[in-house]
Backbone of each chain as ProteinMPNN parsed JSONL, in Angstrom:
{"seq_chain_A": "XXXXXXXXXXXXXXXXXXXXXXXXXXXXXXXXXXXXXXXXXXXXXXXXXXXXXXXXXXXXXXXXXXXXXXXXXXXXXXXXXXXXXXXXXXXXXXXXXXXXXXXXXXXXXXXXXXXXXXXXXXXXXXXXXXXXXXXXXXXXXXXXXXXXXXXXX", "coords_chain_A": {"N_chain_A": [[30.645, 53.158, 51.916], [31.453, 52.359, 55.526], [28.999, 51.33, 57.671], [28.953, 52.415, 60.492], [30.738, 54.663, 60.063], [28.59, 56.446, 58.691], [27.244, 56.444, 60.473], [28.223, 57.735, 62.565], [28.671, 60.081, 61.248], [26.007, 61.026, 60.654], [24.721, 61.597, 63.142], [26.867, 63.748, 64.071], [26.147, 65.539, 62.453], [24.049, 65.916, 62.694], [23.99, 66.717, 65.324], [25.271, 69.165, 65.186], [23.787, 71.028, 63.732], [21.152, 71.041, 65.631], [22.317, 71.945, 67.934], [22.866, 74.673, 66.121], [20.296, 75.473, 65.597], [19.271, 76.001, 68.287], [21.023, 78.096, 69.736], [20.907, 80.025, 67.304], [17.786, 80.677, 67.939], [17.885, 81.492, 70.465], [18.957, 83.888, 70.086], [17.883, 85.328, 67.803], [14.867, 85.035, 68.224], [14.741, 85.44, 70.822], [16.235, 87.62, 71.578], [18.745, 87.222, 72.695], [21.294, 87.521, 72.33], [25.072, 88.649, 72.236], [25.909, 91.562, 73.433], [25.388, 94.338, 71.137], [25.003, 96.914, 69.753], [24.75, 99.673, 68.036], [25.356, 102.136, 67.796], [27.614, 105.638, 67.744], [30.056, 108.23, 68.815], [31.732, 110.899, 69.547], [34.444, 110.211, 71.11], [36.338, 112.214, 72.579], [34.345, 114.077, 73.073], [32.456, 113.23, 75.275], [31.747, 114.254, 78.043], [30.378, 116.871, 76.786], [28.24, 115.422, 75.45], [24.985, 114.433, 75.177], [23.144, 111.78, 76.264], [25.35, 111.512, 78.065], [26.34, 113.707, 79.61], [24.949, 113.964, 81.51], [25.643, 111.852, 83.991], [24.309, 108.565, 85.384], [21.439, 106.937, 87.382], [18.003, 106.922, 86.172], [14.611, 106.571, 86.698], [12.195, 104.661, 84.458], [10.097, 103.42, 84.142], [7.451, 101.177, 84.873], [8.911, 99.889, 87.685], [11.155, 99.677, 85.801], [14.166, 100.651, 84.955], [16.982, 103.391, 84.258], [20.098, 103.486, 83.148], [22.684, 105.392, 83.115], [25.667, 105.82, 82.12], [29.282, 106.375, 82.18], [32.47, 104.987, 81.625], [35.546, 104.933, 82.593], [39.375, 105.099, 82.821], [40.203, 104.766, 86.326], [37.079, 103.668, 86.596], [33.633, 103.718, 87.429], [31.163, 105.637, 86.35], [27.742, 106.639, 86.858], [28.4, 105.347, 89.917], [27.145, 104.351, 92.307], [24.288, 102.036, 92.58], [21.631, 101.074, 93.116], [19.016, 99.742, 93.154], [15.371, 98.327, 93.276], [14.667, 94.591, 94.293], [13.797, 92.877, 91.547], [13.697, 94.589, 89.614], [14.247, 95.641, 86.24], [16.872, 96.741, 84.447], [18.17, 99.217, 82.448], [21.416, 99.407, 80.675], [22.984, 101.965, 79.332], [26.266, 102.868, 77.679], [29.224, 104.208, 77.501], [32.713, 104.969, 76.735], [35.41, 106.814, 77.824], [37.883, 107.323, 77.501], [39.821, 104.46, 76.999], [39.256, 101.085, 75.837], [36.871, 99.452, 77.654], [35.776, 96.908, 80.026], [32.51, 95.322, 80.689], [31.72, 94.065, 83.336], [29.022, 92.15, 85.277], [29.63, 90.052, 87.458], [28.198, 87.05, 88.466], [26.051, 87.233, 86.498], [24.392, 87.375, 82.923], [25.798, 89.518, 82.101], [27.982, 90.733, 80.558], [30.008, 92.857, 78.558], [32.136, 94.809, 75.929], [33.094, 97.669, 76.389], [33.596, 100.335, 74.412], [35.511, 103.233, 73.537], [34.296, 105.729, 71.391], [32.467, 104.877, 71.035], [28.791, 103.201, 71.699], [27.661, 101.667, 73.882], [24.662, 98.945, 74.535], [23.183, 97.263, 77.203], [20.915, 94.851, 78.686], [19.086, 94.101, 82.116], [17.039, 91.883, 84.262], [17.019, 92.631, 87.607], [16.732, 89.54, 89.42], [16.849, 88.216, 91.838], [17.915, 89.682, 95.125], [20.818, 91.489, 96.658], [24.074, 92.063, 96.596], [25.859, 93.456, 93.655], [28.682, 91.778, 92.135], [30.683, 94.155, 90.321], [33.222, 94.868, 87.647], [35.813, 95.371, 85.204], [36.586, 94.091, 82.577], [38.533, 94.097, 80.692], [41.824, 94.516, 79.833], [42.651, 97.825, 80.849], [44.845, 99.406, 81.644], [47.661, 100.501, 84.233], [45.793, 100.819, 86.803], [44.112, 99.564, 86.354], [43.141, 96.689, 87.637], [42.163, 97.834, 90.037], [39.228, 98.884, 89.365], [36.458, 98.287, 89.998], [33.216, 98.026, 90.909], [30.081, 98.176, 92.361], [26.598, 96.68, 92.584], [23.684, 97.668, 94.41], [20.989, 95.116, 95.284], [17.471, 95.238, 96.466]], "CA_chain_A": [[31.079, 53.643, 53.232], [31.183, 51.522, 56.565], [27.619, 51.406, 58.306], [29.346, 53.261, 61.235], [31.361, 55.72, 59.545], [27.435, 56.905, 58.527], [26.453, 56.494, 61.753], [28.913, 59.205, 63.659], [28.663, 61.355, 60.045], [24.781, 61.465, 60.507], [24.884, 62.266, 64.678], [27.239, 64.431, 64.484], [25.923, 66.955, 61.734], [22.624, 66.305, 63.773], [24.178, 67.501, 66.667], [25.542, 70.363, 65.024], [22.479, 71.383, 63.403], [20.617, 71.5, 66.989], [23.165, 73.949, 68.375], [22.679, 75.789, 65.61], [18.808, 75.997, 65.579], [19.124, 76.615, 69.575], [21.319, 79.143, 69.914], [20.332, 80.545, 66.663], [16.5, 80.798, 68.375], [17.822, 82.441, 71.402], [19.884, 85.177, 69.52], [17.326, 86.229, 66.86], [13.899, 85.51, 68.697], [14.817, 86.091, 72.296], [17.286, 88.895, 71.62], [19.753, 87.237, 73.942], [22.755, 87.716, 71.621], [25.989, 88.973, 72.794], [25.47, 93.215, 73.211], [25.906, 94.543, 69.909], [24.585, 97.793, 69.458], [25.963, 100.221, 66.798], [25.62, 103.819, 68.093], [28.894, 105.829, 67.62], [30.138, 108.916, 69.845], [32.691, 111.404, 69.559], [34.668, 110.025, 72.782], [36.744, 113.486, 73.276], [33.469, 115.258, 74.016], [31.43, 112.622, 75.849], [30.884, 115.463, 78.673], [29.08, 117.354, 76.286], [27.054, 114.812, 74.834], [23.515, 113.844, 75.689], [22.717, 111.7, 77.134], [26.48, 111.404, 78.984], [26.61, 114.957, 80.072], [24.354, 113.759, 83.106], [25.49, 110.319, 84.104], [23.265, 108.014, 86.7], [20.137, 106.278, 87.405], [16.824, 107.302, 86.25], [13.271, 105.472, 86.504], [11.526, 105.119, 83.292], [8.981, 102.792, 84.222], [7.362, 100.516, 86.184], [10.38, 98.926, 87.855], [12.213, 99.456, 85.163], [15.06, 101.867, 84.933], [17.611, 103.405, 82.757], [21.512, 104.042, 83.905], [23.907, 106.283, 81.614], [27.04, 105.125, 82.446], [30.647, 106.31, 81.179], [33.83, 104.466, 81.776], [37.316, 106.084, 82.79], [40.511, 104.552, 83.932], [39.75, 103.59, 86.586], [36.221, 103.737, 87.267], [32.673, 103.414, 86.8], [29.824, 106.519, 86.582], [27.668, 106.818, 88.645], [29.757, 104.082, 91.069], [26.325, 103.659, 93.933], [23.658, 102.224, 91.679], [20.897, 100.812, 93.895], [17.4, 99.314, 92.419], [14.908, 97.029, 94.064], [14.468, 93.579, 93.286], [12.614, 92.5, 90.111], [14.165, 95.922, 88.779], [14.562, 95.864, 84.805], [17.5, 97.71, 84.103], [18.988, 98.943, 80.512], [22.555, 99.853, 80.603], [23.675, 102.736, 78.346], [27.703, 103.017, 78.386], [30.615, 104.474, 76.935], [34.483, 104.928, 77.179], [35.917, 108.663, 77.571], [39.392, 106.787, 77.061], [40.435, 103.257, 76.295], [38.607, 100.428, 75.827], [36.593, 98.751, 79.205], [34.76, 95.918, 80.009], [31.553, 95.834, 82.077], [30.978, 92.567, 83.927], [28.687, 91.808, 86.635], [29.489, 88.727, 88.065], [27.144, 85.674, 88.404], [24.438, 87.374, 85.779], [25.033, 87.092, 82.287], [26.145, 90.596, 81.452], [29.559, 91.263, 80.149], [30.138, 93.692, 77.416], [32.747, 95.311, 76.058], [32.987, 99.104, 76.031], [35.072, 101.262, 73.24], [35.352, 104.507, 73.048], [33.961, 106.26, 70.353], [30.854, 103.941, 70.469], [27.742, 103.247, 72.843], [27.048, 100.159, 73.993], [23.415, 99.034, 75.009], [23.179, 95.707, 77.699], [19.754, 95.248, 79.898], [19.037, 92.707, 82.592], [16.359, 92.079, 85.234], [17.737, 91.987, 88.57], [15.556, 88.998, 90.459], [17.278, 88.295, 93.345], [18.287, 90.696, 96.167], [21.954, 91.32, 96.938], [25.573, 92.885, 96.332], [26.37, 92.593, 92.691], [30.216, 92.738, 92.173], [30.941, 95.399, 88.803], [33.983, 94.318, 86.999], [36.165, 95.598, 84.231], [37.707, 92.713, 82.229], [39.149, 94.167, 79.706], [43.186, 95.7, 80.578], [42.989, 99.173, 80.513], [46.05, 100.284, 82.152], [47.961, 100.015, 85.358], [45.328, 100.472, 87.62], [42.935, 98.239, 85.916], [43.012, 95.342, 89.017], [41.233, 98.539, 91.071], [38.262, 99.125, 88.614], [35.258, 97.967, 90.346], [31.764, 99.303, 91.489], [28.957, 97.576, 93.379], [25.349, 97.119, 92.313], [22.996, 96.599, 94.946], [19.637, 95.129, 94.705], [17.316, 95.62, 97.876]], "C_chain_A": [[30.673, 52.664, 54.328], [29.747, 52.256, 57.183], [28.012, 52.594, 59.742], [30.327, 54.792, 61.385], [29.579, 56.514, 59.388], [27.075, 57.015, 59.466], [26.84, 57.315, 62.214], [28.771, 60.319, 62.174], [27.368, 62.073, 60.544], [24.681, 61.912, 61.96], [25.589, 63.754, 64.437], [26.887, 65.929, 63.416], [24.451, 66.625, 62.527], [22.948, 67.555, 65.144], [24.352, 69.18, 66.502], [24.289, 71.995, 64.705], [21.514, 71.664, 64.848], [21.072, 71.955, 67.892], [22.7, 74.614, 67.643], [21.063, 76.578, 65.945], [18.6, 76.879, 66.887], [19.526, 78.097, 69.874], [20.656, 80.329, 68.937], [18.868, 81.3, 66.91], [16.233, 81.997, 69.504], [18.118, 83.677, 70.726], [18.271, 85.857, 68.685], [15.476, 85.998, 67.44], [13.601, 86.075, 69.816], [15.269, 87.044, 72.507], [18.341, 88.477, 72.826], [21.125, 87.067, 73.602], [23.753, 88.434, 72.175], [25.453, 90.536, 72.591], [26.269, 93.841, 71.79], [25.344, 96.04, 69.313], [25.362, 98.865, 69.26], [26.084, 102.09, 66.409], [26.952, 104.206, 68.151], [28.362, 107.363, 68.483], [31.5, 109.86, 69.411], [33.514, 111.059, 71.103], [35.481, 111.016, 73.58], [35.732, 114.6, 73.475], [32.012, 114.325, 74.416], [31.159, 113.214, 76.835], [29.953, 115.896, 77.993], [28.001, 116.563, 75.481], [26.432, 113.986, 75.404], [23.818, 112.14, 74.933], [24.04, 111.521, 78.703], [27.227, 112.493, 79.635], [25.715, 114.713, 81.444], [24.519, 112.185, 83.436], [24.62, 110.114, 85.28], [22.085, 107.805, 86.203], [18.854, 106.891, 86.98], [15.428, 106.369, 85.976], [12.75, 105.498, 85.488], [10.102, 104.3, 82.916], [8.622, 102.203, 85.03], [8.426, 99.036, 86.828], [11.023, 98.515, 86.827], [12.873, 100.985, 85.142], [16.552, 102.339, 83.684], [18.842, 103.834, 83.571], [22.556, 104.299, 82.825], [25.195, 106.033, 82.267], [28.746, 105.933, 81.849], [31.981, 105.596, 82.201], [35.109, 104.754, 81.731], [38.437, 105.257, 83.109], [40.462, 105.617, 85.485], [38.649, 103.261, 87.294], [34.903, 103.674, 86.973], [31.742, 104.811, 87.146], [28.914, 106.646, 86.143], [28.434, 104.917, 89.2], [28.439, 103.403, 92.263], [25.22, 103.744, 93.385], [22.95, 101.159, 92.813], [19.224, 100.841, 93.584], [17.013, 98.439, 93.49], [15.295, 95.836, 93.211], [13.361, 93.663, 92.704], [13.028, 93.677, 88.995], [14.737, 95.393, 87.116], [15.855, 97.062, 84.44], [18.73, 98.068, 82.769], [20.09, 100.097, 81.187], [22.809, 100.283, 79.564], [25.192, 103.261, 78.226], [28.403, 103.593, 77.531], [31.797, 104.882, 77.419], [34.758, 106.252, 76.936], [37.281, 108.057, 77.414], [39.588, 105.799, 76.443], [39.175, 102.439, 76.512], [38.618, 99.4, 77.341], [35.511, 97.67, 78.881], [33.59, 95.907, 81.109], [31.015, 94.257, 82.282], [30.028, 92.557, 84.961], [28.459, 90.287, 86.779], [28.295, 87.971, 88.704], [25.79, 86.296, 87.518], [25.453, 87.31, 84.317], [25.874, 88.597, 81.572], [27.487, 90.94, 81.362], [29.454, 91.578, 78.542], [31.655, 94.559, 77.618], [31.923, 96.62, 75.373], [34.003, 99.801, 75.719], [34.675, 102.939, 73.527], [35.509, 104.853, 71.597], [32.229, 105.777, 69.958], [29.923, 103.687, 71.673], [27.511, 101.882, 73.306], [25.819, 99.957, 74.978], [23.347, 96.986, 76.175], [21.599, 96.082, 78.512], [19.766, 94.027, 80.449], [17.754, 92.938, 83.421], [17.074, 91.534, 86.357], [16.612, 90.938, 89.787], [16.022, 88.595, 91.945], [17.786, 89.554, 94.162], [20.231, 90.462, 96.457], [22.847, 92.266, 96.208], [25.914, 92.642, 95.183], [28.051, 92.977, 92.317], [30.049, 93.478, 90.174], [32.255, 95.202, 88.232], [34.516, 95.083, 85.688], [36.88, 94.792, 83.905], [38.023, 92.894, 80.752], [40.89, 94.845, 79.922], [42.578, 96.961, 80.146], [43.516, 99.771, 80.857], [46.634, 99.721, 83.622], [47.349, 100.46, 86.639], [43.783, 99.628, 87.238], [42.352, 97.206, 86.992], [41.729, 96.48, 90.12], [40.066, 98.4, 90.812], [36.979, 98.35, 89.154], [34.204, 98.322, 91.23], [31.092, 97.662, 92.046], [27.233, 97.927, 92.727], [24.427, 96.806, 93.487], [21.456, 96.827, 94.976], [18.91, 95.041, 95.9], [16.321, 94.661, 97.709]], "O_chain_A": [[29.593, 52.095, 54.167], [29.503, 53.462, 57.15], [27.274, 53.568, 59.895], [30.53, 55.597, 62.294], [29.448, 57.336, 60.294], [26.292, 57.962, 59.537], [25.958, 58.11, 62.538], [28.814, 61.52, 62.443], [27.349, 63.271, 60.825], [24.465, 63.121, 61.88], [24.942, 64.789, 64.595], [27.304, 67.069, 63.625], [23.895, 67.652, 62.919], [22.458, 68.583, 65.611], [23.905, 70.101, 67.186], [24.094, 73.138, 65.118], [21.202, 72.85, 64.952], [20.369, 72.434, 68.783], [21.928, 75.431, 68.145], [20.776, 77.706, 66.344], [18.06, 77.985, 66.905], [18.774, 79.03, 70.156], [20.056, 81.305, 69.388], [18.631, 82.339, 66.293], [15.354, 82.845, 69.657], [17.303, 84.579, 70.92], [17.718, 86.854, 69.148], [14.736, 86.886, 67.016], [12.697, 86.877, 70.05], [14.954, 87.629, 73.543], [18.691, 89.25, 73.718], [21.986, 86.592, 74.343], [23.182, 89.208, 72.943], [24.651, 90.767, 71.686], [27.472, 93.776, 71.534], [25.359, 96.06, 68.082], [26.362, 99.151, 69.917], [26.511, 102.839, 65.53], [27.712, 103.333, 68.569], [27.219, 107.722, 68.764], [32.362, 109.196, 68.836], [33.162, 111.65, 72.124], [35.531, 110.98, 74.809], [36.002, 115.727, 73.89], [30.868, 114.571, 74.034], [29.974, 112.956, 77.049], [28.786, 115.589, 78.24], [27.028, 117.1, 74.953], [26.862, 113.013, 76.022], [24.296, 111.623, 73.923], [23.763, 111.441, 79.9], [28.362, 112.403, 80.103], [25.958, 115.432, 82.413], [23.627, 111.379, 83.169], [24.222, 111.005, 86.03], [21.617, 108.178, 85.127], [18.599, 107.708, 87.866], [15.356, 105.553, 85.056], [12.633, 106.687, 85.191], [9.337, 104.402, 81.957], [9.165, 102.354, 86.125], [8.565, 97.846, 86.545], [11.459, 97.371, 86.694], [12.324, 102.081, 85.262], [16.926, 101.764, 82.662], [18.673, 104.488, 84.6], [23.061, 103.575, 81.967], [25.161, 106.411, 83.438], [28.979, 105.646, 80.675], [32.197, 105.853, 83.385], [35.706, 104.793, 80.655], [38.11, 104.517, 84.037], [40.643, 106.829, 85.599], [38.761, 102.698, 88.383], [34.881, 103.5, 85.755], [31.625, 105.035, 88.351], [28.89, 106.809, 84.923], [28.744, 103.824, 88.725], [28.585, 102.365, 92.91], [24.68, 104.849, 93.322], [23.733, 100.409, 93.396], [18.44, 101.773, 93.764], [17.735, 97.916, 94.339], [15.862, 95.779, 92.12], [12.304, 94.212, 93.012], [12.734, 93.654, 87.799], [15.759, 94.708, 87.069], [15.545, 98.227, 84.19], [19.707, 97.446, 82.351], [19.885, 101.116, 81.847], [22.949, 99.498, 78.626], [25.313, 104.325, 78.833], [27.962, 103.332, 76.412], [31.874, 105.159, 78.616], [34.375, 106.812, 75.909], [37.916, 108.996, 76.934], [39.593, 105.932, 75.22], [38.214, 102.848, 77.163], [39.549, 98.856, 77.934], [34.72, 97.55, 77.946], [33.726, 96.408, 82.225], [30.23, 93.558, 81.641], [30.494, 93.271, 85.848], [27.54, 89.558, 86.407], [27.528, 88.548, 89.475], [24.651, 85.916, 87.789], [26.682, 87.234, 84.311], [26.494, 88.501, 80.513], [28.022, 91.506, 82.315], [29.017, 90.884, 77.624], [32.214, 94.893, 78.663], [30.994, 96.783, 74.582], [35.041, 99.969, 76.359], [33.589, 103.502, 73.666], [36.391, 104.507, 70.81], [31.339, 106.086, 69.166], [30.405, 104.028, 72.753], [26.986, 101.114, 72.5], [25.781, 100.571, 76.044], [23.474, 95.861, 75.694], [21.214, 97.204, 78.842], [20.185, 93.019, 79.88], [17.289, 94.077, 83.383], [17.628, 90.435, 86.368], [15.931, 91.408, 90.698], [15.387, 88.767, 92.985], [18.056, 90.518, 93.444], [20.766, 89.354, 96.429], [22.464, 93.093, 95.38], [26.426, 91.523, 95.126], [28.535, 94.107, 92.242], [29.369, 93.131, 89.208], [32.662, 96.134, 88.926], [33.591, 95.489, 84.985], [37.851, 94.506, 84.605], [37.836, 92.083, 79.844], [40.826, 96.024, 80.27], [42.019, 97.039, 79.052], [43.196, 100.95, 80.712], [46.186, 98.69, 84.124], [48.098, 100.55, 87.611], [42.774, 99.296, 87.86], [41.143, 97.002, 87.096], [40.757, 96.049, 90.74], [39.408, 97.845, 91.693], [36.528, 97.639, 88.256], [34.426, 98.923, 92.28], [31.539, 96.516, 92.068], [26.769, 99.041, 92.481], [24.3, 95.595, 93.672], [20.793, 97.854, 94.833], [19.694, 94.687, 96.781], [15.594, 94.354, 98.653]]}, "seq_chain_B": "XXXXXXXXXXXXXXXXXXXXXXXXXXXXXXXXXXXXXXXXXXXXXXXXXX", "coords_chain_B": {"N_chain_B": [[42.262, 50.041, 32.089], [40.122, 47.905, 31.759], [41.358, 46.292, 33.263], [41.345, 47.21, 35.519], [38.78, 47.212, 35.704], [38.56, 44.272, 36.611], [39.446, 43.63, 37.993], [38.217, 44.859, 40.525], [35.552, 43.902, 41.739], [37.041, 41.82, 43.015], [38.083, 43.631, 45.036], [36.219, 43.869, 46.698], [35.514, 41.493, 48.123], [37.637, 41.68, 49.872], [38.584, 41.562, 53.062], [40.312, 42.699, 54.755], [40.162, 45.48, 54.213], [37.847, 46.329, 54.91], [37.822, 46.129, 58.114], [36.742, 46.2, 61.189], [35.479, 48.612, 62.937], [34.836, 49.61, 65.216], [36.504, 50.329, 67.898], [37.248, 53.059, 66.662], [34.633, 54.192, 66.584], [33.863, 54.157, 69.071], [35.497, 55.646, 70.423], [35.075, 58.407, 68.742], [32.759, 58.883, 69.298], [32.873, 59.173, 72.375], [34.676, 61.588, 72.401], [32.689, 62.999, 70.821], [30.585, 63.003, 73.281], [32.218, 64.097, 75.231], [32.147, 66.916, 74.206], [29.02, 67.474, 73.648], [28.4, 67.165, 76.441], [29.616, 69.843, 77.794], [28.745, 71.53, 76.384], [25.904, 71.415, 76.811], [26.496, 72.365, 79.481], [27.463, 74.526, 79.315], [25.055, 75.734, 78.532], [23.171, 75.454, 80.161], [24.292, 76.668, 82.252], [23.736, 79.399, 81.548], [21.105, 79.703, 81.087], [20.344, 80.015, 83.626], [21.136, 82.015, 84.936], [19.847, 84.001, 83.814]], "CA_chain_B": [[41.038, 50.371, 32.903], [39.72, 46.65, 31.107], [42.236, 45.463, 33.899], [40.813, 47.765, 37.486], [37.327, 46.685, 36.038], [38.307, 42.894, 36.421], [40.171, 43.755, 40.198], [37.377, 46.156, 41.816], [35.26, 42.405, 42.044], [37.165, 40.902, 44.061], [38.681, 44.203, 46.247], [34.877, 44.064, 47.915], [35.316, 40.385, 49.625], [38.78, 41.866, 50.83], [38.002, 41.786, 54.413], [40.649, 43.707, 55.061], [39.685, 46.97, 54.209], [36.327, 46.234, 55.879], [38.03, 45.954, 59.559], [36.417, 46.096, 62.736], [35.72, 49.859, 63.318], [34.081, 49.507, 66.894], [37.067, 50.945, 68.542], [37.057, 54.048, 66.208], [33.165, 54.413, 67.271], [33.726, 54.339, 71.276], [36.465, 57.527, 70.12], [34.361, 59.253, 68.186], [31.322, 59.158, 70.868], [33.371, 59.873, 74.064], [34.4, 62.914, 71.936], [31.143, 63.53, 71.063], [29.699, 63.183, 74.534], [32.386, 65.531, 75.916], [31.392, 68.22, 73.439], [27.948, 67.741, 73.621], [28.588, 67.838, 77.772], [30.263, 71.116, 78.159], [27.558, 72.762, 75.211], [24.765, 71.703, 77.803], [26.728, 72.557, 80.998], [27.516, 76.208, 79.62], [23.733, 76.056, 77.907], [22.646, 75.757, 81.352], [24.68, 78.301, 83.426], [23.655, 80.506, 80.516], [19.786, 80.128, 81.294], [19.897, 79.971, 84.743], [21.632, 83.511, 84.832], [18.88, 84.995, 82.711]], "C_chain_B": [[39.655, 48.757, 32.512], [40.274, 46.03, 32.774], [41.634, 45.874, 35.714], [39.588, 46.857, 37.529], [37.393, 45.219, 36.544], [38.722, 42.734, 38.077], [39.454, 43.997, 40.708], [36.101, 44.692, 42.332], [35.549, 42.302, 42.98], [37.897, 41.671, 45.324], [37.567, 44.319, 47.324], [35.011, 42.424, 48.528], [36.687, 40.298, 50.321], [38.251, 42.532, 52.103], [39.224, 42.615, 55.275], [40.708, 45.085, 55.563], [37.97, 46.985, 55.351], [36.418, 46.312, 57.482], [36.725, 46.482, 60.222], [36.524, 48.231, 62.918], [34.806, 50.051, 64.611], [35.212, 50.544, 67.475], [37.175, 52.116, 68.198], [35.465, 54.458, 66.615], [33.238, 55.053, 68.411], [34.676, 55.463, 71.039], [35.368, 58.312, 70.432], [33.05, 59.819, 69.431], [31.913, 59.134, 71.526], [33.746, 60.999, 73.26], [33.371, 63.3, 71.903], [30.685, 63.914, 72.101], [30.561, 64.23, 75.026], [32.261, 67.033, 75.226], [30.222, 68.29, 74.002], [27.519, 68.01, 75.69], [28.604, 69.358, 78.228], [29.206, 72.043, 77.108], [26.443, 72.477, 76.194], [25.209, 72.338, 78.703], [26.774, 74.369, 80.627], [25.847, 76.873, 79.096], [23.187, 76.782, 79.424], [22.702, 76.909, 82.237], [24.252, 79.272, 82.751], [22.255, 80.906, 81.065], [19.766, 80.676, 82.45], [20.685, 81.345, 85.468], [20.669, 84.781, 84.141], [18.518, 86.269, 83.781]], "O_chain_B": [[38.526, 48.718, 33.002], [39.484, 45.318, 33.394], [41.549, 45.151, 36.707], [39.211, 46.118, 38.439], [36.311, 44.79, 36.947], [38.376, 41.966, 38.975], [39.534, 43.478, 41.821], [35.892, 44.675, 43.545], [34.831, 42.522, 43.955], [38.279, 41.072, 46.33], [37.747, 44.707, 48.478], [34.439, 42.287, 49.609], [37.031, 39.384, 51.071], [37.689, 43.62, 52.228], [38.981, 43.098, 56.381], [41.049, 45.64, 56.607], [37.438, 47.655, 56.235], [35.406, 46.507, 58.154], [35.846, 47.126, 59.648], [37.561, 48.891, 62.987], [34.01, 50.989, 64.589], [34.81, 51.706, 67.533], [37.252, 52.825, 69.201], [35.537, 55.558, 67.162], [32.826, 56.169, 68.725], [34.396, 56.409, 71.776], [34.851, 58.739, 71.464], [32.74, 60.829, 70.063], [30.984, 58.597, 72.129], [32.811, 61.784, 73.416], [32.912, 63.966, 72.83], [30.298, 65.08, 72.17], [30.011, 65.294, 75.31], [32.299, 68.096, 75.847], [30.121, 69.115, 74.91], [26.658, 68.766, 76.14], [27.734, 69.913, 78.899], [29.057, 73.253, 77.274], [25.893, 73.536, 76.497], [24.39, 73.179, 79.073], [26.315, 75.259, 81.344], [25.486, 78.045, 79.205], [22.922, 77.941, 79.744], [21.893, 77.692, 82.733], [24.35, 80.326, 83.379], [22.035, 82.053, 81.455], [19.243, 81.786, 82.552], [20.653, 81.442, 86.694], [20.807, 86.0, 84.043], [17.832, 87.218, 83.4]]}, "name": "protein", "num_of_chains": 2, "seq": "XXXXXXXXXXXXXXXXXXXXXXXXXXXXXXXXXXXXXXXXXXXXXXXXXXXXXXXXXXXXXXXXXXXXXXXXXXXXXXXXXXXXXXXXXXXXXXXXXXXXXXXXXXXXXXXXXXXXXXXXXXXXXXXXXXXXXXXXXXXXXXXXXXXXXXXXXXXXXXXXXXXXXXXXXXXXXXXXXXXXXXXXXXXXXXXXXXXXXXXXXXX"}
């Protein structure tokens, strides 16, 4: 084999190999893997089921908090979600209809949300400010409306 | 196969096959680099969102 044929062979499975290790490192020691959590739901009686029979904010620690969430065309509940900064907050969600997406722009949280299933995201919010709320998944023709407000004080 | 063994000799000081692969190199690595670019640049926005 040419000396430089070896040369881009051996780089480039290097390279590959130190993505892998990296990301690989974040995902399974940091837990910063895409949201993947594998709770299921009957989604024609997410009223009556705990914990989505009372949606909204509740404190569960020190500056950290917990928010039950469900997802409707076309909307988010609770919709006026309001933590300090430094706030820790775990997002518990599901879909009473079609499948939604939950973004908040400029952090890394985007998940999708199915109905029938739960999905678990958490973040810390460190800066102060307006966060926009986002659904980016279609879910019908008022989909373009679908967005809430987080703000951090 | 008396007859490849007596050819395969003299197909190694065919300089031919041996060309000049420099310009295949400078490819390969500007590919490279713009991969390995855009895997730091979204590494980055990734952390700095944490």
């Amino acid at each position: 084999m040419h000396r430089l044929e070896e040369m881009w062979i051996a780089i480039s499975t290097g390279i590959l190999i130190i993505f892998m290790v990296v990301v690989g490192y974040q995902t399974f020691a940091l837990g910063m893997g895409p949201p993947s959590n594998k709770e299921t739901i009957d989604p024609q009686k997410v009223d009556q089921t705990e914990p989505f029979d009372e949606p909204g904010i509740s404190k569960i620690g020190d500056n950290e908090y917990e928010v039950v969430m469900t997802l409707q065309a076309f909307g988010f509940t609770p919709n006026n979600i309001e933590v300090p900064a430094g706030a820790k907050v775990n997002f518990i969600m599901t879909s009473k209809d079609v499948t939604h997406g939950f973004q908040i722009a400029g952090t890394n949280i985007n998940a999708m949300v199915m109905p029938g299933h739960i999905q678990k995201i958490s973040h810390t919010f460190d800066k102060p400010g307006e966060y926009l709320v986002l659904c980016n998944e279609y879910c019908g023709t008022g989909h373009q409306l679908m967005s809430t407000t987080i703000t951090v004080k | 196969m008396a007859a490849a063994n007596k050819n395969s000799p003299k197909k190694h000081t065919d300089n031919e096959n041996e060309s000049s692969l420099r310009g295949t190199i400078v490819s390969v690595g500007f590919v490279g680099a713009v991969i390995v670019i855009m895997w730091a640049a979204i590494f980055g926005l990734y952390m700095s969102r944490i």
